[in-house]
BAGUVO-156236 format. One record per residue: x, y, z of N, C-alpha, C, O in turn; residue in three letters; residue number from 1. Coordinates in nm, 4 decimals, m for minus. Example, Ala and Ser with C-alpha at 12.3 -4.5 7.8 and 13.67 -1.06 7.14 Angstrom:
nc1 / nc2 / nc3 / cac1 / cac2 / cac3 / cc1 / cc2 / cc3 / oc1 / oc2 / oc3 / aa / i
1.3190 / m0.5690 / 0.7800 / 1.2300 / m0.4500 / 0.7800 / 1.3200 / m0.3300 / 0.7800 / 1.4236 / m0.3319 / 0.8465 / ALA / 1
1.2850 / m0.2250 / 0.7080 / 1.3670 / m0.1060 / 0.7140 / 1.2900 / 0.0030 / 0.7870 / 1.3409 / 0.1138 / 0.8039 / SER / 2
//
This chain:
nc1 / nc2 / nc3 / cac1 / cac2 / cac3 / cc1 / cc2 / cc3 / oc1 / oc2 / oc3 / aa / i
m0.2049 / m0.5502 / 0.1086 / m0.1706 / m0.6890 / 0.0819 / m0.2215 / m0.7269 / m0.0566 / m0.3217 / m0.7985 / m0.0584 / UNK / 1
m0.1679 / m0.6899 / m0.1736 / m0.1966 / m0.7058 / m0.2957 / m0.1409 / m0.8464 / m0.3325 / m0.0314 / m0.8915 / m0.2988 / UNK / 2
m0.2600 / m0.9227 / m0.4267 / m0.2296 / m1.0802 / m0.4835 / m0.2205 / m1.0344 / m0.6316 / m0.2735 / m0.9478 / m0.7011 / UNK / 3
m0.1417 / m1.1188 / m0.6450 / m0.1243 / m1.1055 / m0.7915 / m0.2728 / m1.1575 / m0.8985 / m0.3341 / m1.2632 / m0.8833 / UNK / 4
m0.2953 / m1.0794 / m0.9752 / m0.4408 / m1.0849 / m1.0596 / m0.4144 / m1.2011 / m1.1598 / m0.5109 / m1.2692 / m1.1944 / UNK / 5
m0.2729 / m1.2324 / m1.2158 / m0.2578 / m1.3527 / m1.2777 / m0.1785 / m1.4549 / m1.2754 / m0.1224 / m1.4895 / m1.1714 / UNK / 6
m0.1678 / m1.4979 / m1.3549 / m0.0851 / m1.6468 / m1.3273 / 0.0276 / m1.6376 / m1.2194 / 0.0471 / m1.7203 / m1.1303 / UNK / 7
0.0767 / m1.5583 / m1.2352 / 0.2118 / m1.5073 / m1.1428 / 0.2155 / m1.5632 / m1.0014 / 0.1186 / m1.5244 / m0.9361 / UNK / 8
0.2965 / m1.6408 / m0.9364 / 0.3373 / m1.6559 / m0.7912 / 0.4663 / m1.6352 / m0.7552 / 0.5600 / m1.6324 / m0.8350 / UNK / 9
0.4772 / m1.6160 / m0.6000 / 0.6184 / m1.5508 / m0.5420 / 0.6393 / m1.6917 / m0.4418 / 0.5625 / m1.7407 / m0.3589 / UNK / 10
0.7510 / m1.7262 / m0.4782 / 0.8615 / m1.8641 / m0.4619 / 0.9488 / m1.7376 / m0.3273 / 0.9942 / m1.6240 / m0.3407 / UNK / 11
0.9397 / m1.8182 / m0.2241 / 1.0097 / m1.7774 / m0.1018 / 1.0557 / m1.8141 / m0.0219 / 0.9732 / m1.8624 / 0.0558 / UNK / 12
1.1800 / m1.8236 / 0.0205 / 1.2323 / m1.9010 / 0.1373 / 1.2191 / m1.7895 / 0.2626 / 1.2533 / m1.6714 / 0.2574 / UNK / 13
1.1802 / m1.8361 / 0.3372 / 1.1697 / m1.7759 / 0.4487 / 1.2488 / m1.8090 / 0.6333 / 1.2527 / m1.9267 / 0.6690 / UNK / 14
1.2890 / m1.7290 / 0.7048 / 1.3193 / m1.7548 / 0.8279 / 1.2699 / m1.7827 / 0.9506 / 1.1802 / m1.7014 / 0.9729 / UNK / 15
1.2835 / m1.8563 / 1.0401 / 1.2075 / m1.8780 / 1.2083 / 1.2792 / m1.9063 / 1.2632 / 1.3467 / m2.0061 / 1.2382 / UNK / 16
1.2986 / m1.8217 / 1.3745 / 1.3783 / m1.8730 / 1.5307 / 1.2606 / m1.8896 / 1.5681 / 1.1542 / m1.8536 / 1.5177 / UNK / 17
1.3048 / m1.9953 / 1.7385 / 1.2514 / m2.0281 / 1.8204 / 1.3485 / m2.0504 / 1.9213 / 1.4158 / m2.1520 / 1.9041 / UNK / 18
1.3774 / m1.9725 / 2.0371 / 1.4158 / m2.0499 / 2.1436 / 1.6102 / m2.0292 / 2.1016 / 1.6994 / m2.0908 / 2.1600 / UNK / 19
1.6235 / m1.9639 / 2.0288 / 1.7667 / m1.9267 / 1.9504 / 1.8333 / m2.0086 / 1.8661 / 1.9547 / m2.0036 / 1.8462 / UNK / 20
1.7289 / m2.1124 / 1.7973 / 1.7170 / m2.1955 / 1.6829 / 1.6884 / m2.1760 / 1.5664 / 1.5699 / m2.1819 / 1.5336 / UNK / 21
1.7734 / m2.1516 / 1.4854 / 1.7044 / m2.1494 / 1.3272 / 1.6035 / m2.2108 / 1.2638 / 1.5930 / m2.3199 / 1.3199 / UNK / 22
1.5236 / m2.2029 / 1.1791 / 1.4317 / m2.2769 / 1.0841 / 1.4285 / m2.1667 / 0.9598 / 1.4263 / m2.0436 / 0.9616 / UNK / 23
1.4292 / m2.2818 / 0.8296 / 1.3916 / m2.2200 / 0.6971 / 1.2820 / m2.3273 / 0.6361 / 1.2670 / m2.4490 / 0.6466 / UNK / 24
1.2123 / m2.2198 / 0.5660 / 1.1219 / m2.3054 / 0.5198 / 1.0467 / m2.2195 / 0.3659 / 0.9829 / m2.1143 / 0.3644 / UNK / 25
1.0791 / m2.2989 / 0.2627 / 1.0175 / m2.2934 / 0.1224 / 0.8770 / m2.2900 / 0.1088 / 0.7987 / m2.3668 / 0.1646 / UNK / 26
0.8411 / m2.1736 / 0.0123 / 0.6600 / m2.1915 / 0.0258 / 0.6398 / m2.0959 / m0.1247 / 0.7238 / m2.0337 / m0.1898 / UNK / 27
0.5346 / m2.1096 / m0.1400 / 0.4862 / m2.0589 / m0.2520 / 0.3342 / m1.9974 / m0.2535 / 0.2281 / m2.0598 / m0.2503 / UNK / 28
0.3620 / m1.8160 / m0.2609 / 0.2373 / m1.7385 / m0.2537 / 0.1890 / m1.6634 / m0.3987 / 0.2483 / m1.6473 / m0.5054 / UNK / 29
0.0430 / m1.6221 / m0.3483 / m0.0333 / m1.5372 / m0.4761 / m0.0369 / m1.3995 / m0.4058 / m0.1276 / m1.3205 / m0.4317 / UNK / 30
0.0862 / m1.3621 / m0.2938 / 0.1028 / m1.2176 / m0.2265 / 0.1913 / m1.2028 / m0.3099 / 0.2818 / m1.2835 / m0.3309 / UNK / 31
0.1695 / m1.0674 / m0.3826 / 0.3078 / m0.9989 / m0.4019 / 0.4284 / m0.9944 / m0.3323 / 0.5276 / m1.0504 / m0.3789 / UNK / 32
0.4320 / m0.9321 / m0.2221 / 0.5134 / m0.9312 / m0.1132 / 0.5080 / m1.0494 / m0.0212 / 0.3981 / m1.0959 / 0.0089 / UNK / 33
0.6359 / m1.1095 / 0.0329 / 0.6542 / m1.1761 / 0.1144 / 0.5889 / m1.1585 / 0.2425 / 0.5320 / m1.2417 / 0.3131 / UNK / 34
0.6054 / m1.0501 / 0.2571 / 0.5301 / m0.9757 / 0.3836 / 0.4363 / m0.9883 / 0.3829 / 0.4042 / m0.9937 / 0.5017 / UNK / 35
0.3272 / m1.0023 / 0.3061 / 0.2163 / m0.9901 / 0.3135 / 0.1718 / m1.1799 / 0.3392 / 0.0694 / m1.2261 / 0.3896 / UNK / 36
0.2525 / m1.2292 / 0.3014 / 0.1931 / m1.3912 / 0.3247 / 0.2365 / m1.3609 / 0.4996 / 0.1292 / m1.3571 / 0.5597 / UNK / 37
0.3460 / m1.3402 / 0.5924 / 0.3364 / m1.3019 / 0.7149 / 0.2145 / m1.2622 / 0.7630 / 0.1432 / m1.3331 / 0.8341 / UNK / 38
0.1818 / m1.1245 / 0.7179 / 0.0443 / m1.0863 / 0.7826 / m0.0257 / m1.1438 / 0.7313 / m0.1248 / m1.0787 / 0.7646 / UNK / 39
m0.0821 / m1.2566 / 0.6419 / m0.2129 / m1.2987 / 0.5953 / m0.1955 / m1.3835 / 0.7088 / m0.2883 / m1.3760 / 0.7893 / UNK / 40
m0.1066 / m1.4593 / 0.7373 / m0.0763 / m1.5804 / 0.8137 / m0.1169 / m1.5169 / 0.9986 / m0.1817 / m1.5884 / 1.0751 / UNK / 41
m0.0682 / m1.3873 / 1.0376 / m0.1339 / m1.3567 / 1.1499 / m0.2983 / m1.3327 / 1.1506 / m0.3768 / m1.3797 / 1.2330 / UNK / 42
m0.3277 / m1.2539 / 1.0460 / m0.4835 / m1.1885 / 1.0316 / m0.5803 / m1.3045 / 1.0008 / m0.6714 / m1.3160 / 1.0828 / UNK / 43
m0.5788 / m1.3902 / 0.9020 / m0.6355 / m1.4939 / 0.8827 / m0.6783 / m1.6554 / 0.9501 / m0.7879 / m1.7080 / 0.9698 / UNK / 44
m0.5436 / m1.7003 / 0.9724 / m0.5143 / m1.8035 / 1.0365 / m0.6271 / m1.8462 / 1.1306 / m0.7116 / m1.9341 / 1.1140 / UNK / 45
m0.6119 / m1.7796 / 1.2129 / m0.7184 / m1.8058 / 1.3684 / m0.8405 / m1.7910 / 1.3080 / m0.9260 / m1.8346 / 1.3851 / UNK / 46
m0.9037 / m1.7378 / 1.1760 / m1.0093 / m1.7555 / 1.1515 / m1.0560 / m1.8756 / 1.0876 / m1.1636 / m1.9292 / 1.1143 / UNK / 47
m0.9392 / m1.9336 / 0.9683 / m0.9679 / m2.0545 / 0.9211 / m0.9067 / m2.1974 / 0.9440 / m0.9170 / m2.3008 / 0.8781 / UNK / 48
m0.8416 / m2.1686 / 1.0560 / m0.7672 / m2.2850 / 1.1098 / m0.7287 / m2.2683 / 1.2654 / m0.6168 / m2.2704 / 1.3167 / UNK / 49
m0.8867 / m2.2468 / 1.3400 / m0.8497 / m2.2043 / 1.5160 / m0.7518 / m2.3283 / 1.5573 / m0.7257 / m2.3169 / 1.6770 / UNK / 50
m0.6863 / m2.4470 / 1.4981 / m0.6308 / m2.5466 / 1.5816 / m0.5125 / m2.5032 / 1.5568 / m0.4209 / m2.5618 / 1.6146 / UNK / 51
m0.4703 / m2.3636 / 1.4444 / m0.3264 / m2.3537 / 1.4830 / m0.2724 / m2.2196 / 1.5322 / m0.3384 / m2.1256 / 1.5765 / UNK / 52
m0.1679 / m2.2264 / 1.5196 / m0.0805 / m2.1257 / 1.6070 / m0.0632 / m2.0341 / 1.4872 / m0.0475 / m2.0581 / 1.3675 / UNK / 53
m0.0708 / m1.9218 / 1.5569 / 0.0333 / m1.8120 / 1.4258 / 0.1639 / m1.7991 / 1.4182 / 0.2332 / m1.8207 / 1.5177 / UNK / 54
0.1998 / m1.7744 / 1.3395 / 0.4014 / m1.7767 / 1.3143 / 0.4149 / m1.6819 / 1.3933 / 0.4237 / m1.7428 / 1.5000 / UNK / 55
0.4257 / m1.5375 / 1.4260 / 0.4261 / m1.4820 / 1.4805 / 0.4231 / m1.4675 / 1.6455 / 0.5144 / m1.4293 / 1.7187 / UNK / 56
0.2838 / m1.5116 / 1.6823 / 0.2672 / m1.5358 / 1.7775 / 0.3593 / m1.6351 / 1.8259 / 0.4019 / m1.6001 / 1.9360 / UNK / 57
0.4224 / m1.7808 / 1.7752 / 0.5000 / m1.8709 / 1.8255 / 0.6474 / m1.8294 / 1.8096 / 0.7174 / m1.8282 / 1.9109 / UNK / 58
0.6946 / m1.7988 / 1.7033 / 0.7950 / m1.7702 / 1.7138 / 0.8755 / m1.6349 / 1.7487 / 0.8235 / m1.5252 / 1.7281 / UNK / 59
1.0027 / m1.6480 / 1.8016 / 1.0376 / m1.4973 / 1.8270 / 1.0557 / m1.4514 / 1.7214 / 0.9924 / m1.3461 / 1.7286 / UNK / 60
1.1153 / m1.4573 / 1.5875 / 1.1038 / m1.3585 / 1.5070 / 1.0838 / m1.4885 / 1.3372 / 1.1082 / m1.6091 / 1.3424 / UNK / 61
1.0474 / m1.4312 / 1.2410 / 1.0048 / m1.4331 / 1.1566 / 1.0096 / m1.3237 / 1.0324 / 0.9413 / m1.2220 / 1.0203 / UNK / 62
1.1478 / m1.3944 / 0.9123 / 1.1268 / m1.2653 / 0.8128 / 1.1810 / m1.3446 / 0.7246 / 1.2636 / m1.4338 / 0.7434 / UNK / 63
1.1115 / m1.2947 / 0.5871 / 1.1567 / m1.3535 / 0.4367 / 1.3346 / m1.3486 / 0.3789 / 1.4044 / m1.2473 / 0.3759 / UNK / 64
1.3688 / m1.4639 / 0.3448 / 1.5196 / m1.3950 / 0.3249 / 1.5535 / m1.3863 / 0.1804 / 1.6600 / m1.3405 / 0.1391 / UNK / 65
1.4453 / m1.4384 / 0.0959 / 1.4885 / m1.4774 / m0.0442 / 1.3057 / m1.4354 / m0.0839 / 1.2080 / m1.4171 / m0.0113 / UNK / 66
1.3263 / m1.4330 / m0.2363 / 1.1942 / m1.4656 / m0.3233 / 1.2100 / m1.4026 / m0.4552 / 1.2561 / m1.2946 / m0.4921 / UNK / 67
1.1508 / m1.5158 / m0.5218 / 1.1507 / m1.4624 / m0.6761 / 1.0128 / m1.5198 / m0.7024 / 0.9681 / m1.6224 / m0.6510 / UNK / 68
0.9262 / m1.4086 / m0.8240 / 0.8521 / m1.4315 / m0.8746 / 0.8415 / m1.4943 / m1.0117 / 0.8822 / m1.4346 / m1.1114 / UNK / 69
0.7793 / m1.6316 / m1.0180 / 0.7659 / m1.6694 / m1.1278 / 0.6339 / m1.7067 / m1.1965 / 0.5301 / m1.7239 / m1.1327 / UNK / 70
0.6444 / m1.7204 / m1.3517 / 0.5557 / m1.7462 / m1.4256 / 0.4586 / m1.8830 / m1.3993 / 0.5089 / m1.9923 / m1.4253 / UNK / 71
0.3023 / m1.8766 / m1.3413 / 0.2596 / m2.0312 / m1.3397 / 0.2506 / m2.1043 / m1.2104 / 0.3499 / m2.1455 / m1.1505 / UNK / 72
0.1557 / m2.1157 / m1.1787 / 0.1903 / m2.1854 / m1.0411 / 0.2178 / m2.3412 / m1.0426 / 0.2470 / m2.4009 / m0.9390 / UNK / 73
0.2057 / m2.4127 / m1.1821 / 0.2558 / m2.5237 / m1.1612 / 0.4152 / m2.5030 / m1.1585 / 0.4638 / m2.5927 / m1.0895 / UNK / 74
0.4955 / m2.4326 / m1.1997 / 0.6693 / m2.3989 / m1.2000 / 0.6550 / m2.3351 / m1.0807 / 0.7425 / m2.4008 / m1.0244 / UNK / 75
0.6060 / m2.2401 / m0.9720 / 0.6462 / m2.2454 / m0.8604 / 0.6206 / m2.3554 / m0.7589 / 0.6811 / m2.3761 / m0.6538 / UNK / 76
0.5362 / m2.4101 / m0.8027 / 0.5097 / m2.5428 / m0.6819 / 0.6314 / m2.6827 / m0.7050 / 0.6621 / m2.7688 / m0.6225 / UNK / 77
0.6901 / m2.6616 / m0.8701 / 0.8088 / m2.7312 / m0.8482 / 0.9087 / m2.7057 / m0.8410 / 0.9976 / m2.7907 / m0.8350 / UNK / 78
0.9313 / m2.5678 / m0.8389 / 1.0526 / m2.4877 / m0.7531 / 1.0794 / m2.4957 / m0.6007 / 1.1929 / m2.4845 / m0.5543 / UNK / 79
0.9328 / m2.5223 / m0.5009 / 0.9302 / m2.5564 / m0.4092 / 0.9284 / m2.7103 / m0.3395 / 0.9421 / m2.7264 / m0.2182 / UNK / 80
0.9097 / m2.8175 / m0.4327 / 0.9478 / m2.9234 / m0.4583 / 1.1139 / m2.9221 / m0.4523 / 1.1746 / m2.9687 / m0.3559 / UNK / 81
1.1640 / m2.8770 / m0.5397 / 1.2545 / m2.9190 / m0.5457 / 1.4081 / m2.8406 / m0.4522 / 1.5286 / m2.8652 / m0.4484 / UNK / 82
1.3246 / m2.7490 / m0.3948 / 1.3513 / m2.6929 / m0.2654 / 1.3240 / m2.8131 / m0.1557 / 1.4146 / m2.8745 / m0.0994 / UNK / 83
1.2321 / m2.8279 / m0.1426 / 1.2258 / m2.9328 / 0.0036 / 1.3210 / m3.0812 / m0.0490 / 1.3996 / m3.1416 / 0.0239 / UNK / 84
1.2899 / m3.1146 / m0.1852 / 1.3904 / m3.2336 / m0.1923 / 1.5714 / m3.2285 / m0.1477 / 1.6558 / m3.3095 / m0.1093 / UNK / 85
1.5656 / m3.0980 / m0.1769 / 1.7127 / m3.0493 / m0.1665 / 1.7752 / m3.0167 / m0.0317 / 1.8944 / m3.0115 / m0.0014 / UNK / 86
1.6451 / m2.9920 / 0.0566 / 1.6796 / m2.9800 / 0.1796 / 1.6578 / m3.0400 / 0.3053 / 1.6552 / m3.0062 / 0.4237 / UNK / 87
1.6359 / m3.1907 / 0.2028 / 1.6516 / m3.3104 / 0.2970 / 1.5122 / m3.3680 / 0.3587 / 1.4077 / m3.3138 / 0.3228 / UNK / 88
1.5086 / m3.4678 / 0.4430 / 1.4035 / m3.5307 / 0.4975 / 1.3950 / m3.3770 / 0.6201 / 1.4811 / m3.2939 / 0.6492 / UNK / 89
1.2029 / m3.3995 / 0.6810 / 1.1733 / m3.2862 / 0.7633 / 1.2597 / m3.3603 / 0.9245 / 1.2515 / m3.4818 / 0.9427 / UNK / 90
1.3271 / m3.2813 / 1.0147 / 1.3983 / m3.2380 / 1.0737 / 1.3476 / m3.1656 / 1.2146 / 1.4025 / m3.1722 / 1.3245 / UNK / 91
1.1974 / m3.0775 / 1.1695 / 1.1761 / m2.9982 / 1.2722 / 1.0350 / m2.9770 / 1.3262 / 0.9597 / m2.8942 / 1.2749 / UNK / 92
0.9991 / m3.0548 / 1.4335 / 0.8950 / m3.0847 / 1.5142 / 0.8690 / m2.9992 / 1.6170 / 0.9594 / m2.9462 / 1.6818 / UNK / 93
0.7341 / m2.9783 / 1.6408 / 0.7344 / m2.8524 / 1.7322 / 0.6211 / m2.8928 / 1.8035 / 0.5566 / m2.9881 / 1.7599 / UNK / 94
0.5736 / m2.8153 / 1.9433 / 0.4891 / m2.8937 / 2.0094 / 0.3763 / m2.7696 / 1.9509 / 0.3594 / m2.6874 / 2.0410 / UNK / 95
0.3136 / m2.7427 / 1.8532 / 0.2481 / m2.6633 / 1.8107 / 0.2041 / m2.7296 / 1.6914 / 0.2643 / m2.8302 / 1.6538 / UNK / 96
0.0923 / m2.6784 / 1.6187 / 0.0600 / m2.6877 / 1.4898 / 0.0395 / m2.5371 / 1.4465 / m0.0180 / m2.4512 / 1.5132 / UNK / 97
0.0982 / m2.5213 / 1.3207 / 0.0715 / m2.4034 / 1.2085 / 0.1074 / m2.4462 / 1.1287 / 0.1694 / m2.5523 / 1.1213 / UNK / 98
0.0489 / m2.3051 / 0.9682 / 0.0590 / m2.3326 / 0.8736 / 0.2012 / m2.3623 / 0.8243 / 0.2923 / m2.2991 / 0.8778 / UNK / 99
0.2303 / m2.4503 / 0.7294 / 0.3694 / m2.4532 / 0.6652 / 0.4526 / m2.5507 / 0.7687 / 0.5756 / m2.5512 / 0.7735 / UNK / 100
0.3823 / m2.6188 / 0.8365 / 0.4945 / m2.6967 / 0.9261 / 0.5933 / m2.7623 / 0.8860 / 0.7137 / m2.7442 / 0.9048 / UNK / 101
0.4901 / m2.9073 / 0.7807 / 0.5838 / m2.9652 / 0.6777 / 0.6708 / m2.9443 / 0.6118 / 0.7340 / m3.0302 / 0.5504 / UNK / 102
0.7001 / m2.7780 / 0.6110 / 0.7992 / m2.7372 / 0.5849 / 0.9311 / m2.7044 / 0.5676 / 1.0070 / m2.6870 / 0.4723 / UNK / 103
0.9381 / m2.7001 / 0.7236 / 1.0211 / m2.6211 / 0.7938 / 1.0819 / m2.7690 / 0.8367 / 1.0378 / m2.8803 / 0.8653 / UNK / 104
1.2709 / m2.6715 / 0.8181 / 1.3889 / m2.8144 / 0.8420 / 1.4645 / m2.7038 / 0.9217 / 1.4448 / m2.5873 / 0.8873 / UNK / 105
1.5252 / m2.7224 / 0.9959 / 1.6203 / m2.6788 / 1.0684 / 1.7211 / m2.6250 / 0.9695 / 1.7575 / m2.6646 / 0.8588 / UNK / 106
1.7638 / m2.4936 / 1.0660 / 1.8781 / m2.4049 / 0.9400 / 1.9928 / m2.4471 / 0.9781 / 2.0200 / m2.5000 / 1.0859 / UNK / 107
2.0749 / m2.4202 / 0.8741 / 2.2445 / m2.4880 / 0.8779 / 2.2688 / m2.4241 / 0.7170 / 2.1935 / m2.4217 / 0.6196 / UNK / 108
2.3851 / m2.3829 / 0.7340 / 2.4645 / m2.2838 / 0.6197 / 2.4904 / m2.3642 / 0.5104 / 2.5392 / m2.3013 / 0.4166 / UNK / 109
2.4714 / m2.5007 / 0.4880 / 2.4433 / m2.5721 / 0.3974 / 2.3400 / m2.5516 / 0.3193 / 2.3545 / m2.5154 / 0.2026 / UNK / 110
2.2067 / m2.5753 / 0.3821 / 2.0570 / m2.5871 / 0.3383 / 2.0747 / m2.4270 / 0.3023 / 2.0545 / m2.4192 / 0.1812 / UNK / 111
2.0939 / m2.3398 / 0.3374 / 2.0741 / m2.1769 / 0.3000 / 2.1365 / m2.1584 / 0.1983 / 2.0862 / m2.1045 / 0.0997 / UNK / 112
2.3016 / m2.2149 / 0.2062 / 2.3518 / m2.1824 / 0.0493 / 2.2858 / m2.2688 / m0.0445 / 2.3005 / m2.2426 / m0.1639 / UNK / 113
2.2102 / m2.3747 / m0.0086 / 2.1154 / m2.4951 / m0.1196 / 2.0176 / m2.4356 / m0.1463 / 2.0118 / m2.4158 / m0.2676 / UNK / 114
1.9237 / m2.3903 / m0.0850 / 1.8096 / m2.3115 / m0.1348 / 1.8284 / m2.1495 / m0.2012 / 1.7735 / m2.0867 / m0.2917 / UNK / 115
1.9110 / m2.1287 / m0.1263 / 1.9586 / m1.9716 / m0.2263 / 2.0018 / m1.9708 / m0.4123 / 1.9504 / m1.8990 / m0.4980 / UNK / 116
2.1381 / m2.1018 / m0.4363 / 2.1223 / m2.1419 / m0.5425 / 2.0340 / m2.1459 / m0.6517 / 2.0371 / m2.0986 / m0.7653 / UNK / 117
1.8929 / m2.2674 / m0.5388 / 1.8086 / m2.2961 / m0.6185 / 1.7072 / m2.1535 / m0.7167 / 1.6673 / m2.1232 / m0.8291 / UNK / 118
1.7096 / m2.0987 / m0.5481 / 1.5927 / m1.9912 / m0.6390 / 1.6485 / m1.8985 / m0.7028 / 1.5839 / m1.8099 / m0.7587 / UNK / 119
1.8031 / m1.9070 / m0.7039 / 1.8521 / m1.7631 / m0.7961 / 1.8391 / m1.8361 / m0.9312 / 1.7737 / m1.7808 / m1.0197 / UNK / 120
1.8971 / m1.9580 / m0.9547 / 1.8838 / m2.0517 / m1.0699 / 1.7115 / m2.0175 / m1.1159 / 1.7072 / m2.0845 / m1.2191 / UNK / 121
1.6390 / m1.9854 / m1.1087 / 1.4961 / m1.9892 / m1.1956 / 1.4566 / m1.8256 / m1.1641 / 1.3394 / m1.7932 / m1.1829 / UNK / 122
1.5409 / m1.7364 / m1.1227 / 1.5458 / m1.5943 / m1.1522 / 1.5614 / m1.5590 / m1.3313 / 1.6241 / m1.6155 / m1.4209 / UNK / 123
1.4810 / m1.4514 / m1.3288 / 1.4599 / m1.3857 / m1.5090 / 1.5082 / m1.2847 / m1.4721 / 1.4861 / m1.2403 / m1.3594 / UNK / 124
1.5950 / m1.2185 / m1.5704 / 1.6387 / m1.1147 / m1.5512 / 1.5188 / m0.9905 / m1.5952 / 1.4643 / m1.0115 / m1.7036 / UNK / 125
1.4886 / m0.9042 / m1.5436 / 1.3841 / m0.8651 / m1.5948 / 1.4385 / m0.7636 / m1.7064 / 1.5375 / m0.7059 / m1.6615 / UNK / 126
1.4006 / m0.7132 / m1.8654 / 1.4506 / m0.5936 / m1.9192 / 1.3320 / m0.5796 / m1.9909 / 1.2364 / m0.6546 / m2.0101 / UNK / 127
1.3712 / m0.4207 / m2.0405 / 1.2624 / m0.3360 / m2.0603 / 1.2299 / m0.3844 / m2.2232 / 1.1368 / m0.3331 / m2.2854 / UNK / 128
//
């Protein structure tokens, strides 16, 4: 589970069923890998926040569908701003608490093609 050593953060939209319900939800990590904010979120969690639930544990499945890394964490935190503005007032209440709740809006092929846009729009092409 490698973090990035500098400025660098990974801008991610991510997936949750529950119950055969969609949820997406925008977030912004110092994991390289998407994956690895998953497992920080199982391994950690219950240690620094016993009042919540793990993603995992609550939901049936859970996986990253998007992410780009960008320069600065003040430009990923308004990439994710302007992700949640875009994807409306929150929508999705759960009889649980975990991390990223505020997050999470109910999925619909609207909000997915809206947030996909967004984060390809602040993609760098990378060259050598």
């Amino acid at each position: 589970m490698e973090r990035y050593l500098s400025d660098y953060r990974k801008v991610y939209l991510m997936s949750f069923k529950k119950d055969g319900i969609g949820f997406i939800k925008p977030g912004v990590t110092d994991y390289k890998d998407v994956l690895s904010r998953i497992e920080a979120n199982r391994l950690y969690e219950p240690q620094s926040h016993p009042d919540r639930v793990v993603w995992v544990d609550y939901f049936d499945s859970v996986y990253p569908i998007k992410s780009i890394t960008v320069k600065g964490k003040e430009l990923a935190l308004q990439i994710e701003q302007e992700l949640l503005e875009a994807l409306g007032d929150r929508d999705a209440y759960f009889d649980a608490n975990f991390s990223g709740i505020s997050e999470m809006r109910k999925y619909t092929a609207q909000r997915y093609a809206i947030a996909i846009k967004i984060i390809e729009k602040y993609r760098v092409p990378y060259g050598n």
